[in-house]
C-alpha positions, 0 to 999 in steps of 0.5 A: 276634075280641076274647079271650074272657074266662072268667068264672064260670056262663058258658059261651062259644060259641067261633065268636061269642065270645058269653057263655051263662049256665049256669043262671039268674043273679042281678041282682048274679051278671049286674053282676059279671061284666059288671064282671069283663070291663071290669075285664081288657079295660080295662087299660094302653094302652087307649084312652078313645074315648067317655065311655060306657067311662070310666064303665063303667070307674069304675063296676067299679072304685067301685060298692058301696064302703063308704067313699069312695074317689079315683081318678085315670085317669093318661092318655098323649097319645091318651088311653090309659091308662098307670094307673089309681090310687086315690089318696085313701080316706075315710070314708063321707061324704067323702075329704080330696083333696090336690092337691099329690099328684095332680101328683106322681102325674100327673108321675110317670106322665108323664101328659098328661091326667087323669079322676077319679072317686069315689063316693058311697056314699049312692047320689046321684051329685049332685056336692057343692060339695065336689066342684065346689070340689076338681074346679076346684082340681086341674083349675088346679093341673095346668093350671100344668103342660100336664096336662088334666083331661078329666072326673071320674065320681061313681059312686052308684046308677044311671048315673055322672055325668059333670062334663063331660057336665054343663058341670061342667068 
């Protein structure tokens, strides 16, 4: 059985492992802590096996955010993962993502393969051209250096959209 995780207003059923609401819950009291347990069972030495996980990931980690923020999920060779960092901060409509420091970062981590992610705080998961534009740039920078870029998340309002799933990368 995996560990159980306590959270607040659940009670759990040892023998299933099974989350029960104490009292009715709200729709933002259910998504906290659905994102409190993807937030402790994602950790280092985790392994990205779907994309269905790395967006439930990005999503705990930005949704809801006031301004916008750059994360890079640093990754090993099988695709675990060594970290997850926020890299950039912006304002509400953008973030300046310089990639000279997502390298240092990636060598520094001794990474072998990278995600980004970030959000929109407007909501809209549609990628910009800033977002095409900057995904391709970082992408052929660590290129140069054996590191691959496997996808990169918007998180807005509703599901997160991924570059790979979308023929973005």
């Amino acid at each position: 059985m995996d560990s159980i995780i306590k959270i607040p207003f659940f009670a759990i059923n040892e023998k299933t492992g099974r989350y029960m609401p104490r009292r009715s819950l709200t729709e933002k009291q259910i998504l906290k802590a659905a994102n409190t347990i993807i937030k402790k069972r994602i950790k280092k030495g985790f392994r990205f096996s779907n994309p269905a996980d790395v967006s439930a990931f990005c999503q705990a980690k930005l949704h809801g955010l006031e301004t916008e923020v750059f994360l890079c999920l640093f990754l090993n060779n099988q695709h675990e993962l060594i970290t997850a960092e926020e890299l950039f901060r912006g304002t509400i409509d953008g973030a300046a993502v310089y990639p000279r420091e997502v390298v240092k970062k990636a060598i520094s981590h001794n990474a072998a393969a990278v995600i980004f992610a970030h959000n929109h705080p407007s909501g809209s998961t549609k990628p910009s051209s800033a977002d095409l534009n900057i995904t391709e740039r970082l992408k052929e920078a660590l290129k140069l250096i054996d590191i691959r870029t496997l996808d990169h998340i918007i998180v807005g309002d509703g599901e997160p959209l991924s570059f790979a799933n979308n023929g973005f990368i």
